[in-house]
PDB file of N, H, CA, C and O in Angstrom:
ATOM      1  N   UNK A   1     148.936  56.780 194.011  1.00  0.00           N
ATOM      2  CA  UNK A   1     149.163  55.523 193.322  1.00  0.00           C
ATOM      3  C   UNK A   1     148.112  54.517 193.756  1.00  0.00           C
ATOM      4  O   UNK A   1     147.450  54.640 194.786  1.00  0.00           O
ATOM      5  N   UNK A   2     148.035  53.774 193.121  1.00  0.00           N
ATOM      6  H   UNK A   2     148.573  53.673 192.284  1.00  0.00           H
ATOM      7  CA  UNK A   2     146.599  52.707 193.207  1.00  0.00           C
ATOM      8  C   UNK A   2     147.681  51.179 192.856  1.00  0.00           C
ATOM      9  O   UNK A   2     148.721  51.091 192.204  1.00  0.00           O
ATOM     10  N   UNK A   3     146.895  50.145 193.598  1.00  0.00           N
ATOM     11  H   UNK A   3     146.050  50.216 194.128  1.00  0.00           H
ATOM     12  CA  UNK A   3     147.740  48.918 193.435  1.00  0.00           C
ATOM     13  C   UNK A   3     147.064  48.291 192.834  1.00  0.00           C
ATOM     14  O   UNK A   3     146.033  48.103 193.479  1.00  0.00           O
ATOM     15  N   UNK A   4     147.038  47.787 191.833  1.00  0.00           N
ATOM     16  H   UNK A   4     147.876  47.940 191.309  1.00  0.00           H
ATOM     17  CA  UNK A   4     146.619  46.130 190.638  1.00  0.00           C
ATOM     18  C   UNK A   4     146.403  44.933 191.540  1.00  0.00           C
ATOM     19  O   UNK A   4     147.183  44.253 192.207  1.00  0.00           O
ATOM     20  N   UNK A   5     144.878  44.886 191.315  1.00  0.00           N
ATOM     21  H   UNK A   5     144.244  45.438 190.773  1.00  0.00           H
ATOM     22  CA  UNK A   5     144.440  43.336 192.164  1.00  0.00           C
ATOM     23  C   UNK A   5     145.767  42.591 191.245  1.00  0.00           C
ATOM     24  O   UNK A   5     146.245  42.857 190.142  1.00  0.00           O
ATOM     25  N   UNK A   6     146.066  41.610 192.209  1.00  0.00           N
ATOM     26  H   UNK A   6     145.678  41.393 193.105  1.00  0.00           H
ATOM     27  CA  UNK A   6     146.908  40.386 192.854  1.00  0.00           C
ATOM     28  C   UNK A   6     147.823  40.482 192.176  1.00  0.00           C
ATOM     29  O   UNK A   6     148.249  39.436 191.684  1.00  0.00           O
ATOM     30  N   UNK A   7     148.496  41.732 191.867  1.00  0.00           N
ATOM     31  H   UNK A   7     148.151  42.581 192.266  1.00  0.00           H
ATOM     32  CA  UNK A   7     150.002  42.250 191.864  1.00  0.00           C
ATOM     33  C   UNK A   7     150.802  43.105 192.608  1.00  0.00           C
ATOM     34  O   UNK A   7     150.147  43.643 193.500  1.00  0.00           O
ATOM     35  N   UNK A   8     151.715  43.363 192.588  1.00  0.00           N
ATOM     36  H   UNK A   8     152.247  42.926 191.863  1.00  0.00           H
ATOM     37  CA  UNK A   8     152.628  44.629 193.481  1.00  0.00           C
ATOM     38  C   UNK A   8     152.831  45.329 192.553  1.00  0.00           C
ATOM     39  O   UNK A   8     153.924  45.866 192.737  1.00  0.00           O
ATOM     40  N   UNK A   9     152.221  45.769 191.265  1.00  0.00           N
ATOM     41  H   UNK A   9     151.333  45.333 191.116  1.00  0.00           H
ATOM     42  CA  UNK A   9     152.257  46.737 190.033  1.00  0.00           C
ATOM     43  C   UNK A   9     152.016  48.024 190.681  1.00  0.00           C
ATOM     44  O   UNK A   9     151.815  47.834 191.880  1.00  0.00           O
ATOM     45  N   UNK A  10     151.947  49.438 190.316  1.00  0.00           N
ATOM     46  H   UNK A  10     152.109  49.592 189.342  1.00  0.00           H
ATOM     47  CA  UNK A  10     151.030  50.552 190.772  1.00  0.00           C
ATOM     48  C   UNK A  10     151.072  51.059 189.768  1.00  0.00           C
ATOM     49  O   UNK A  10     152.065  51.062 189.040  1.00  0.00           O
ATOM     50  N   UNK A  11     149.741  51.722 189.462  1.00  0.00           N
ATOM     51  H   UNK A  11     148.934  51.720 190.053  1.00  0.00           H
ATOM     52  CA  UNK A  11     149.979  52.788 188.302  1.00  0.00           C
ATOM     53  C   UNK A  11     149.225  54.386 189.186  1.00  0.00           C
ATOM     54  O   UNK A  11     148.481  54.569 190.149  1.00  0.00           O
ATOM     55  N   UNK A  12     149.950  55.266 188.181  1.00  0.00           N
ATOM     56  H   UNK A  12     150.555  55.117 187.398  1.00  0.00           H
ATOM     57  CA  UNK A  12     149.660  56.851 188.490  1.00  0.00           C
ATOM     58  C   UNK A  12     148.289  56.910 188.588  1.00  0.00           C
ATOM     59  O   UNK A  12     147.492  56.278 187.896  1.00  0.00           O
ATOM     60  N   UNK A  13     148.038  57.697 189.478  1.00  0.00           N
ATOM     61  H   UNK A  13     148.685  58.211 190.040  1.00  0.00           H
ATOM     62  CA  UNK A  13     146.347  58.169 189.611  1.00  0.00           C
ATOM     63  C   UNK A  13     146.894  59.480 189.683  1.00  0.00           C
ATOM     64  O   UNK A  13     148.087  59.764 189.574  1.00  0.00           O
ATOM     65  N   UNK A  14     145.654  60.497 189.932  1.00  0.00           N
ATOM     66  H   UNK A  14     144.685  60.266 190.021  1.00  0.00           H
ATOM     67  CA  UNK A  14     144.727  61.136 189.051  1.00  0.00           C
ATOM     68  C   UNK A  14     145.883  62.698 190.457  1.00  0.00           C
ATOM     69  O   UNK A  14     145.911  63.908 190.229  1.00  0.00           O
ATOM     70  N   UNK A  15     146.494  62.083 191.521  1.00  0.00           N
ATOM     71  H   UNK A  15     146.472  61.101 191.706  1.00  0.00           H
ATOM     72  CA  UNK A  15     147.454  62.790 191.825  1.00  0.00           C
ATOM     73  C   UNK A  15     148.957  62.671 191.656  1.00  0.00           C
ATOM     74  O   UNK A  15     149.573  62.241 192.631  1.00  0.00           O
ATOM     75  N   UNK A  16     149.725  63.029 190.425  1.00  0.00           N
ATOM     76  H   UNK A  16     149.225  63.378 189.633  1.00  0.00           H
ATOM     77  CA  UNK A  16     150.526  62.621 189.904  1.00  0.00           C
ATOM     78  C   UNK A  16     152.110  63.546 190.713  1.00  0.00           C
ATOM     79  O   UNK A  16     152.440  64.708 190.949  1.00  0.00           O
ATOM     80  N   UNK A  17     152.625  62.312 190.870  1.00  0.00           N
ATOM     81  H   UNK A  17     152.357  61.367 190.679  1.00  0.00           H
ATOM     82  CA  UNK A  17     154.171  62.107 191.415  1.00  0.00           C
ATOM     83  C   UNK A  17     155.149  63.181 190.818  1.00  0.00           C
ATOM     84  O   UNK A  17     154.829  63.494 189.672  1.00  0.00           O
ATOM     85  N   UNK A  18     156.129  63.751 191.246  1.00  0.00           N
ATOM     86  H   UNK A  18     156.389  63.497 192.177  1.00  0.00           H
ATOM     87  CA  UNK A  18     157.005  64.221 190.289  1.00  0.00           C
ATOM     88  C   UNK A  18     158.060  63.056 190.090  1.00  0.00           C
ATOM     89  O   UNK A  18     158.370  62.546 191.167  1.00  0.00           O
ATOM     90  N   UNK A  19     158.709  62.489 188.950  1.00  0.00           N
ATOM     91  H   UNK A  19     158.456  62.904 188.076  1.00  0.00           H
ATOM     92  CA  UNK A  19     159.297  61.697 189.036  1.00  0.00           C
ATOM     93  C   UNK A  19     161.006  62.011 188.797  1.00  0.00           C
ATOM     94  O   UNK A  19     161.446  62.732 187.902  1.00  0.00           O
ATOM     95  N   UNK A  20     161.699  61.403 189.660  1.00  0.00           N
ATOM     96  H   UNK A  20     161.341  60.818 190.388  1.00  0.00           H
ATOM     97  CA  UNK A  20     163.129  61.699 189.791  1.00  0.00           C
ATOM     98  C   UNK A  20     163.872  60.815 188.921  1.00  0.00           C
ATOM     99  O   UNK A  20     164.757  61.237 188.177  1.00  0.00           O
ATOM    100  N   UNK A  21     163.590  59.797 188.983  1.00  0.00           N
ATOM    101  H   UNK A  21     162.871  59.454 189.587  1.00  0.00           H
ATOM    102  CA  UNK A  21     164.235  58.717 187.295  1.00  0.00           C
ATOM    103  C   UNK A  21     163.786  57.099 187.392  1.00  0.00           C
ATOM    104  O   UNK A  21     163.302  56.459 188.325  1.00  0.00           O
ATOM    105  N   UNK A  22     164.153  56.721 186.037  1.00  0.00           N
ATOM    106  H   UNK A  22     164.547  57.241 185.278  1.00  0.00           H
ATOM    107  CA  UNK A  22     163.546  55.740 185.665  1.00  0.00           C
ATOM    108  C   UNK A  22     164.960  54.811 186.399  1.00  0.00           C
ATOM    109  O   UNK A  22     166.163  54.949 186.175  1.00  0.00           O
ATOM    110  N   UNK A  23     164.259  53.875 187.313  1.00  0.00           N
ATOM    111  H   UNK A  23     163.283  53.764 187.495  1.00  0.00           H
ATOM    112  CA  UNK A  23     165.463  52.465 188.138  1.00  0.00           C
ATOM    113  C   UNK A  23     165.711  51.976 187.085  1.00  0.00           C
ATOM    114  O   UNK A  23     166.480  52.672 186.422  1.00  0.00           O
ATOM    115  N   UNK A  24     165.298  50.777 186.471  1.00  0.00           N
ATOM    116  H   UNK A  24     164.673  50.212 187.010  1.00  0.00           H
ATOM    117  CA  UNK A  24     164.646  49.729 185.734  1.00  0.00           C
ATOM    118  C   UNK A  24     163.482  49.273 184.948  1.00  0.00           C
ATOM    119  O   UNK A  24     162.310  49.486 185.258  1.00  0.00           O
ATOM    120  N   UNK A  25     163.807  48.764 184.124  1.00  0.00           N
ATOM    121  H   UNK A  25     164.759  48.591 183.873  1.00  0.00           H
ATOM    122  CA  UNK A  25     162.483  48.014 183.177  1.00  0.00           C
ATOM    123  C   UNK A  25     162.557  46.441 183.433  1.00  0.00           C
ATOM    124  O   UNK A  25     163.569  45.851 183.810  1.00  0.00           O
ATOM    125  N   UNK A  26     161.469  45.931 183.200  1.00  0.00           N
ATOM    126  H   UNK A  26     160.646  46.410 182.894  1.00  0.00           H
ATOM    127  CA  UNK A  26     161.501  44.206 183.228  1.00  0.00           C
ATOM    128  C   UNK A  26     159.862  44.133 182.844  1.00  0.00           C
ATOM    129  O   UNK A  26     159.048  45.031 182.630  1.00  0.00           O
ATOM    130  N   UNK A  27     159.749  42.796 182.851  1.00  0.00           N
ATOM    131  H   UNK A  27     160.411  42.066 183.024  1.00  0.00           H
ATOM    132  CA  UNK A  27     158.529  42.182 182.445  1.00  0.00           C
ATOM    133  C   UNK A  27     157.986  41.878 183.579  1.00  0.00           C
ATOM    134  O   UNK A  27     158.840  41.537 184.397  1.00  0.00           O
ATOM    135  N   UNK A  28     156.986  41.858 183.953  1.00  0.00           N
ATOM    136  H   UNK A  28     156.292  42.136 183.289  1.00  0.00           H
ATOM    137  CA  UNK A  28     156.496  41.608 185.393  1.00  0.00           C
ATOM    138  C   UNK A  28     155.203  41.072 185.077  1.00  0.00           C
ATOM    139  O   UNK A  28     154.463  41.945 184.623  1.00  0.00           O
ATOM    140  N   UNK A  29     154.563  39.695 185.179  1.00  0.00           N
ATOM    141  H   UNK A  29     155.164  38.986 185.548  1.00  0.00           H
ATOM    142  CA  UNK A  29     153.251  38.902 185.022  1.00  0.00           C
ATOM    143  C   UNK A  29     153.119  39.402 183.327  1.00  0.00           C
ATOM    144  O   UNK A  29     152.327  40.311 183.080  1.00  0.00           O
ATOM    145  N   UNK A  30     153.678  38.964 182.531  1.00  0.00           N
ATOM    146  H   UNK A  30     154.321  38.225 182.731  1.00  0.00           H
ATOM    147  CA  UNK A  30     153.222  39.522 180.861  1.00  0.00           C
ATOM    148  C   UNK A  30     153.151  41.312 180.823  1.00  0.00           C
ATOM    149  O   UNK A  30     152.936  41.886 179.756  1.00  0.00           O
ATOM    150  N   UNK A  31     153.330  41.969 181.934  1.00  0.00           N
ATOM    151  H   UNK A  31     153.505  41.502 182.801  1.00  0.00           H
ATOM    152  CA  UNK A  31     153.339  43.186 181.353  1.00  0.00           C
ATOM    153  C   UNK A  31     154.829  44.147 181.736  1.00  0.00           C
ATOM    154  O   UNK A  31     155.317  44.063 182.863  1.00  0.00           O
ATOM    155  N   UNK A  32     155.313  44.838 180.905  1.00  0.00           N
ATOM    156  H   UNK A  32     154.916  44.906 179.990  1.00  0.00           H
ATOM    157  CA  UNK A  32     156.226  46.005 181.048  1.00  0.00           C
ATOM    158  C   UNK A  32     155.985  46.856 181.768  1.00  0.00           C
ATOM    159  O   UNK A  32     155.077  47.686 181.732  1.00  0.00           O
ATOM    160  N   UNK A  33     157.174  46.629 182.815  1.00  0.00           N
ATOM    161  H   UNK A  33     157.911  45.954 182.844  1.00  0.00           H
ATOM    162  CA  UNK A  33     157.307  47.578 184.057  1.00  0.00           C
ATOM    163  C   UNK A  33     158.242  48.359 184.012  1.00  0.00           C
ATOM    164  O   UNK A  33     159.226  48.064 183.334  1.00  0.00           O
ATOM    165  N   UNK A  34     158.183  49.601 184.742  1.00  0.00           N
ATOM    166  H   UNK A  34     157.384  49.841 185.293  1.00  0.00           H
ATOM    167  CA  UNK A  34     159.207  50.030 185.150  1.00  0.00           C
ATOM    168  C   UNK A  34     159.189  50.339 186.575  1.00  0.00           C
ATOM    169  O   UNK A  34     158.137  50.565 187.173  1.00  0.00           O
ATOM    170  N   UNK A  35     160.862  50.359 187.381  1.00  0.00           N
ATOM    171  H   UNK A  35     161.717  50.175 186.896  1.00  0.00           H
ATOM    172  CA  UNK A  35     160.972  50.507 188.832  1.00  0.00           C
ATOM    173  C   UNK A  35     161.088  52.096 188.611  1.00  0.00           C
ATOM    174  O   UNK A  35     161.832  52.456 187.699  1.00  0.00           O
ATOM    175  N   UNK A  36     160.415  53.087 189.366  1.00  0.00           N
ATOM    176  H   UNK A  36     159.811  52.795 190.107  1.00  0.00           H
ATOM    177  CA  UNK A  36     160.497  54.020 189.433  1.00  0.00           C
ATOM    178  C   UNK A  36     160.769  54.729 190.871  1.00  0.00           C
ATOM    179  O   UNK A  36     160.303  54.260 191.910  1.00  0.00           O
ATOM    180  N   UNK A  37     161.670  56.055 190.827  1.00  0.00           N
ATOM    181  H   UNK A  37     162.049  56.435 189.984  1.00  0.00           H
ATOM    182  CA  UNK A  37     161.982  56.425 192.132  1.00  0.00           C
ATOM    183  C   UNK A  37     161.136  58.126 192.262  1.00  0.00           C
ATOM    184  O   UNK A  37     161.453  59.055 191.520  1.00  0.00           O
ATOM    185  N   UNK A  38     160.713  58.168 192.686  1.00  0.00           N
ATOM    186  H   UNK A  38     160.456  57.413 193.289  1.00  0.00           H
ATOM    187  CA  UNK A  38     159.833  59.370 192.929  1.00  0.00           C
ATOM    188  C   UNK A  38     160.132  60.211 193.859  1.00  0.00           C
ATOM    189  O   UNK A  38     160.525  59.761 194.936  1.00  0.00           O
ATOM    190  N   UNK A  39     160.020  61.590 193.669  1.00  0.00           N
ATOM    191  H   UNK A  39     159.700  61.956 192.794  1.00  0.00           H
ATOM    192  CA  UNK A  39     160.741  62.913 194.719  1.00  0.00           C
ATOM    193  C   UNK A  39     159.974  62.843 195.706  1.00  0.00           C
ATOM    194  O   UNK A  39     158.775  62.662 195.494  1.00  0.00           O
ATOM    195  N   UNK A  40     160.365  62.944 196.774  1.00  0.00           N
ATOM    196  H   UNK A  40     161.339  63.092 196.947  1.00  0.00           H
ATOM    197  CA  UNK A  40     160.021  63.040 198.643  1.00  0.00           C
ATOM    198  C   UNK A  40     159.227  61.129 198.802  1.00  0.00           C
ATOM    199  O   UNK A  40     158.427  60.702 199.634  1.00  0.00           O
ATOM    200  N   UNK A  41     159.752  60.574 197.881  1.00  0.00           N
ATOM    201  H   UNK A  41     160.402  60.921 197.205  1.00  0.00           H
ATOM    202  CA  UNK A  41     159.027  59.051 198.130  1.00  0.00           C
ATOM    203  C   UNK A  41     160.371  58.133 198.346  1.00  0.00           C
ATOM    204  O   UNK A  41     160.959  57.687 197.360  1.00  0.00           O
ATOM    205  N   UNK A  42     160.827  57.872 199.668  1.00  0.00           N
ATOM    206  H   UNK A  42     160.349  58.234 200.469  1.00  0.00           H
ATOM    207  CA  UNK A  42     162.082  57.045 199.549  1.00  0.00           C
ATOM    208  C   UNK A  42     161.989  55.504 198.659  1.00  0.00           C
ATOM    209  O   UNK A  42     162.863  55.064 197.911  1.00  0.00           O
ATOM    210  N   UNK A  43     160.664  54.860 198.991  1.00  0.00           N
ATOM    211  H   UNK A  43     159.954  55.218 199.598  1.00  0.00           H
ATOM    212  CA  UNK A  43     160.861  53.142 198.684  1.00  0.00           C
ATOM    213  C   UNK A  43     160.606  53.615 196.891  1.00  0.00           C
ATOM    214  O   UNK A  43     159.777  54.515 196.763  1.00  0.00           O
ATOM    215  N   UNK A  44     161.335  53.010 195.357  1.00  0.00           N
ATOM    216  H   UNK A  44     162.009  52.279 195.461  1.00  0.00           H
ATOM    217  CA  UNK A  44     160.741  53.142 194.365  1.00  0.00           C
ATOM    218  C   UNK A  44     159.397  52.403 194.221  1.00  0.00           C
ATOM    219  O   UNK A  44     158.934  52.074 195.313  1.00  0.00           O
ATOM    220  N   UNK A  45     158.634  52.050 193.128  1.00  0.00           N
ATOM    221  H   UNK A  45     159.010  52.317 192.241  1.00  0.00           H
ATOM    222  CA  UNK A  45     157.526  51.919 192.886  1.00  0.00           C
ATOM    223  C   UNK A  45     157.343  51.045 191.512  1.00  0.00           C
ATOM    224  O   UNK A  45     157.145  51.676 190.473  1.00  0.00           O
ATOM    225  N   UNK A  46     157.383  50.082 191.482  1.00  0.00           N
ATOM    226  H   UNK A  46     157.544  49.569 192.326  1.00  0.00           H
ATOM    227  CA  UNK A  46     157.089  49.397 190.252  1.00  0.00           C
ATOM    228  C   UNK A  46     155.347  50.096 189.543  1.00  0.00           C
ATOM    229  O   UNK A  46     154.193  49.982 189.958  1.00  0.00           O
ATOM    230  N   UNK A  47     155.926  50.769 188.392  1.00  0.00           N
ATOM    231  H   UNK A  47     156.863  50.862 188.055  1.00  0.00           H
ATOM    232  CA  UNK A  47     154.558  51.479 187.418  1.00  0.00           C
ATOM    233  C   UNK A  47     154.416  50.728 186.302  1.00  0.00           C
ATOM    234  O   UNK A  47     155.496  50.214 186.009  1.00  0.00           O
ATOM    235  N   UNK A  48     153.431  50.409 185.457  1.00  0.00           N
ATOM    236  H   UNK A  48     152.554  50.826 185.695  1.00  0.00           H
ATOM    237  CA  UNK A  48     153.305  49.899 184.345  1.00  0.00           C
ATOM    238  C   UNK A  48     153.948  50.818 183.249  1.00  0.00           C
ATOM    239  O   UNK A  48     154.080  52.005 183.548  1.00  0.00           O
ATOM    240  N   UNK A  49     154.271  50.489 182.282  1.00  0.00           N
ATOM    241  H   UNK A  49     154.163  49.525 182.039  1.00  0.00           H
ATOM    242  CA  UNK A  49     155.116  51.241 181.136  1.00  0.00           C
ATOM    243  C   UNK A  49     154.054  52.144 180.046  1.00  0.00           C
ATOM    244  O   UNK A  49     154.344  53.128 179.365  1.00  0.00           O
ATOM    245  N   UNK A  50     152.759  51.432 180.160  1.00  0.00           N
ATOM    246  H   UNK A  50     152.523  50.633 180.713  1.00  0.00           H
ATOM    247  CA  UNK A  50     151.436  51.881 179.395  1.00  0.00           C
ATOM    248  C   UNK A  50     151.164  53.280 180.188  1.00  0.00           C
ATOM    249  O   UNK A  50     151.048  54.272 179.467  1.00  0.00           O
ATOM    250  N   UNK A  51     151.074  53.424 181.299  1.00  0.00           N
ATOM    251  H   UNK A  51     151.167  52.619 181.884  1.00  0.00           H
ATOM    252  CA  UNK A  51     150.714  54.244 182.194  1.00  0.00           C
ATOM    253  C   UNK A  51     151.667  55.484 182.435  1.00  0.00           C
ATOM    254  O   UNK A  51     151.190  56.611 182.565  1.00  0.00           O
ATOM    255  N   UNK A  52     153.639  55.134 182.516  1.00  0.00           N
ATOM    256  H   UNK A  52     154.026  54.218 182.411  1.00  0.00           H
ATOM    257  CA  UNK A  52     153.972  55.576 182.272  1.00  0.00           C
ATOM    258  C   UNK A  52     154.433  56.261 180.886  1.00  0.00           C
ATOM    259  O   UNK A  52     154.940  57.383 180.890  1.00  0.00           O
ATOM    260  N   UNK A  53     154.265  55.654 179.903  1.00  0.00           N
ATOM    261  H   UNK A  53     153.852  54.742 179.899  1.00  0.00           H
ATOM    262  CA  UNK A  53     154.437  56.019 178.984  1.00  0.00           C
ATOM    263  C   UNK A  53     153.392  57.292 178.367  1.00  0.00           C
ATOM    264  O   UNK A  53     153.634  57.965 177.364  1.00  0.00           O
ATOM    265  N   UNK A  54     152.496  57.383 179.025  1.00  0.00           N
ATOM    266  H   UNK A  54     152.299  56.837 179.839  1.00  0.00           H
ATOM    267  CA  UNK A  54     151.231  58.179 178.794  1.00  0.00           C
ATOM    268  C   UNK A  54     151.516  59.617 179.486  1.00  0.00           C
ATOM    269  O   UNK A  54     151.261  60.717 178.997  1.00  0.00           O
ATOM    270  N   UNK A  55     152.159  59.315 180.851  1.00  0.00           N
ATOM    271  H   UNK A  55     152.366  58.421 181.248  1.00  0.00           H
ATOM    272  CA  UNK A  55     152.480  60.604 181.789  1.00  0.00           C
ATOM    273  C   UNK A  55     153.754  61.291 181.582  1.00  0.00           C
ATOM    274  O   UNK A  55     153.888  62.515 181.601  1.00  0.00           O
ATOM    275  N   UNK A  56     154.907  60.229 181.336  1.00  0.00           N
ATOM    276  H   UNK A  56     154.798  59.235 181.320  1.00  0.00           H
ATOM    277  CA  UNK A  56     155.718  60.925 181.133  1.00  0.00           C
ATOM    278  C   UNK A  56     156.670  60.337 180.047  1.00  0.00           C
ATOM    279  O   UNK A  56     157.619  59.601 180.316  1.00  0.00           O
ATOM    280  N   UNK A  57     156.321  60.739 178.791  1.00  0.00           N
ATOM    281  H   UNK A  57     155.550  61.337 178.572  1.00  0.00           H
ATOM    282  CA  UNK A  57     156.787  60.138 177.737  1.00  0.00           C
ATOM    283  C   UNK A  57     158.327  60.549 177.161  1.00  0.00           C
ATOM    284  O   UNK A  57     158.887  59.914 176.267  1.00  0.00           O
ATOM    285  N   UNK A  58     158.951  61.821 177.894  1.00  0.00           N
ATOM    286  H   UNK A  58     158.496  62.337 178.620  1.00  0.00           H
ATOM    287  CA  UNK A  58     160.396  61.691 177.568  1.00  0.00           C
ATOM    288  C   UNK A  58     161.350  61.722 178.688  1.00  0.00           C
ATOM    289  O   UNK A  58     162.487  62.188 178.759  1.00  0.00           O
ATOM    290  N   UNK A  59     160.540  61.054 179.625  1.00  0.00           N
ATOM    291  H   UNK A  59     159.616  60.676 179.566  1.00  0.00           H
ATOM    292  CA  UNK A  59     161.833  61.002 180.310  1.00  0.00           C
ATOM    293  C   UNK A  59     161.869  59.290 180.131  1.00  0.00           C
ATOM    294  O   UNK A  59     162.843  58.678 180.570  1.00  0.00           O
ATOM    295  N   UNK A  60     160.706  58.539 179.436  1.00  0.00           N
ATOM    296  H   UNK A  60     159.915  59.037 179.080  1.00  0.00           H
ATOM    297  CA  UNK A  60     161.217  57.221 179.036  1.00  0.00           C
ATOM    298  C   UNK A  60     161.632  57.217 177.757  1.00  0.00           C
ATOM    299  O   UNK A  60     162.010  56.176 177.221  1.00  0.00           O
ATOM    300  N   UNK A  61     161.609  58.275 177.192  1.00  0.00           N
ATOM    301  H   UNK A  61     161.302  59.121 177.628  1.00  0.00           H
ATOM    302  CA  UNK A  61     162.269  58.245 176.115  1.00  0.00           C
ATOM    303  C   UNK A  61     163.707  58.379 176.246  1.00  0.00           C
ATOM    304  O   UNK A  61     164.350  57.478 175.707  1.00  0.00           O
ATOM    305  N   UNK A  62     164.474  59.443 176.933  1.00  0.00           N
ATOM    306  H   UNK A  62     163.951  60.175 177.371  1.00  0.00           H
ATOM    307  CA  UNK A  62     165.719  59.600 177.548  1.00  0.00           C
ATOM    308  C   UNK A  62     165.689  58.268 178.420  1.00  0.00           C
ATOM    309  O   UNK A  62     166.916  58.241 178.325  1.00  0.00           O
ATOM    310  N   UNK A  63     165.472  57.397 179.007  1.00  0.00           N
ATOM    311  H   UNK A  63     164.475  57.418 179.084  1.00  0.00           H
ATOM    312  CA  UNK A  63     165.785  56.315 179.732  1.00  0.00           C
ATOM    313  C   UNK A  63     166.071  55.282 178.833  1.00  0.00           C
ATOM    314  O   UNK A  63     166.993  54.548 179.188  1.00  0.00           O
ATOM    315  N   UNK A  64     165.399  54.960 177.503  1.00  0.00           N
ATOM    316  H   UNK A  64     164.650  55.557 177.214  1.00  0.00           H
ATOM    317  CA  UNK A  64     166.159  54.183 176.561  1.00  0.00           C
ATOM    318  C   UNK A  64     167.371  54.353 175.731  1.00  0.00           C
ATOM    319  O   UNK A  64     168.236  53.522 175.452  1.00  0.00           O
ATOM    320  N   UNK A  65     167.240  55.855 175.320  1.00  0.00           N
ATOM    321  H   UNK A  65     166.538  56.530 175.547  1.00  0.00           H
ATOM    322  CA  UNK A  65     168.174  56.645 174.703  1.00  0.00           C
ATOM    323  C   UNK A  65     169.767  56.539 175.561  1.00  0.00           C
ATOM    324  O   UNK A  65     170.933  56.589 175.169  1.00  0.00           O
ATOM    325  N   UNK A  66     169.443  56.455 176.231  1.00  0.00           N
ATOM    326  H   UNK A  66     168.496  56.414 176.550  1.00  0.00           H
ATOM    327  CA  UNK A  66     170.661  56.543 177.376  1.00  0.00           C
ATOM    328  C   UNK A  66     171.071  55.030 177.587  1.00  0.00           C
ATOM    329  O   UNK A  66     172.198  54.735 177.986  1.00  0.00           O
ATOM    330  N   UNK A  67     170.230  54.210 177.338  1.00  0.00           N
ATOM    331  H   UNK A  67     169.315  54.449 177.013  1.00  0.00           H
ATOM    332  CA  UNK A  67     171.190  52.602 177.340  1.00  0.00           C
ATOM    333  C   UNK A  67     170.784  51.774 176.116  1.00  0.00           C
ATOM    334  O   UNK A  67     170.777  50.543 176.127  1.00  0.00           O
ATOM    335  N   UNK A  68     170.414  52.595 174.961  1.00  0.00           N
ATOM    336  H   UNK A  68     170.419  53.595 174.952  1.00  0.00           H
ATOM    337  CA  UNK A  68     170.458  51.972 173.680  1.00  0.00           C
ATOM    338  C   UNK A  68     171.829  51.975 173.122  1.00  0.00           C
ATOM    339  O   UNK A  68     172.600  52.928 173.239  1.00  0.00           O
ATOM    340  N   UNK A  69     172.125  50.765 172.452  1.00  0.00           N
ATOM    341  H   UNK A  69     171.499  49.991 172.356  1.00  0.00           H
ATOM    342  CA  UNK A  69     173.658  51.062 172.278  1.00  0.00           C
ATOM    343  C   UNK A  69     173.383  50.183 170.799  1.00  0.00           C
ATOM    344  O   UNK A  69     172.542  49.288 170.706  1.00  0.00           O
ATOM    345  N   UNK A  70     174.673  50.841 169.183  1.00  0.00           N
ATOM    346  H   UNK A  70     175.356  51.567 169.258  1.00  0.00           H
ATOM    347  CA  UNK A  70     174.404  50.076 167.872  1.00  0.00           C
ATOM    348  C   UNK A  70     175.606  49.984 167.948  1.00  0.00           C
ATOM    349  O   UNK A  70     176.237  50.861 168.539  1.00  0.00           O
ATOM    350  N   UNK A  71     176.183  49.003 167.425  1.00  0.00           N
ATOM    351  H   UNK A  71     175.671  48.290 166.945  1.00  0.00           H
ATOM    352  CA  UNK A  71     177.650  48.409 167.517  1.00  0.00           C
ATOM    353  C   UNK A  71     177.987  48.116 166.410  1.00  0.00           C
ATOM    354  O   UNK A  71     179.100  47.628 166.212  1.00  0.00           O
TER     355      UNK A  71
END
């Protein structure tokens, strides 16, 4: 993981995480985050959503799917 000058953002580099599930989403400085918890990594990891969305595109797909709700 690599850290974003003068944020606490990280996005995936080029040795990629296995990821155990999506914490949270929020907005963080104008961009979409997600808190992510990663296998053998105890602290999660705030990732950008661009970044994740690129690596692992259904398990954020199942992470919306799972708290989209039509009433």
């Amino acid at each position: 993981m690599s850290v974003r000058e003068n944020d606490n953002t990280t996005t995936p580099n080029s040795e990629t995480k296995i990821m155990e599930e999506i914490l949270g989403v929020t907005k963080f400085d104008e961009n979409l985050t997600f808190l992510v918890k990663w296998a053998n990594i105890e602290e999660p990891q705030i990732i950008l959503a661009e970044q994740l969305n690129l690596l692992y595109p259904q398990k954020v797909i199942k992470y919306y799917e799972a708290r989209l709700r039509f009433d």
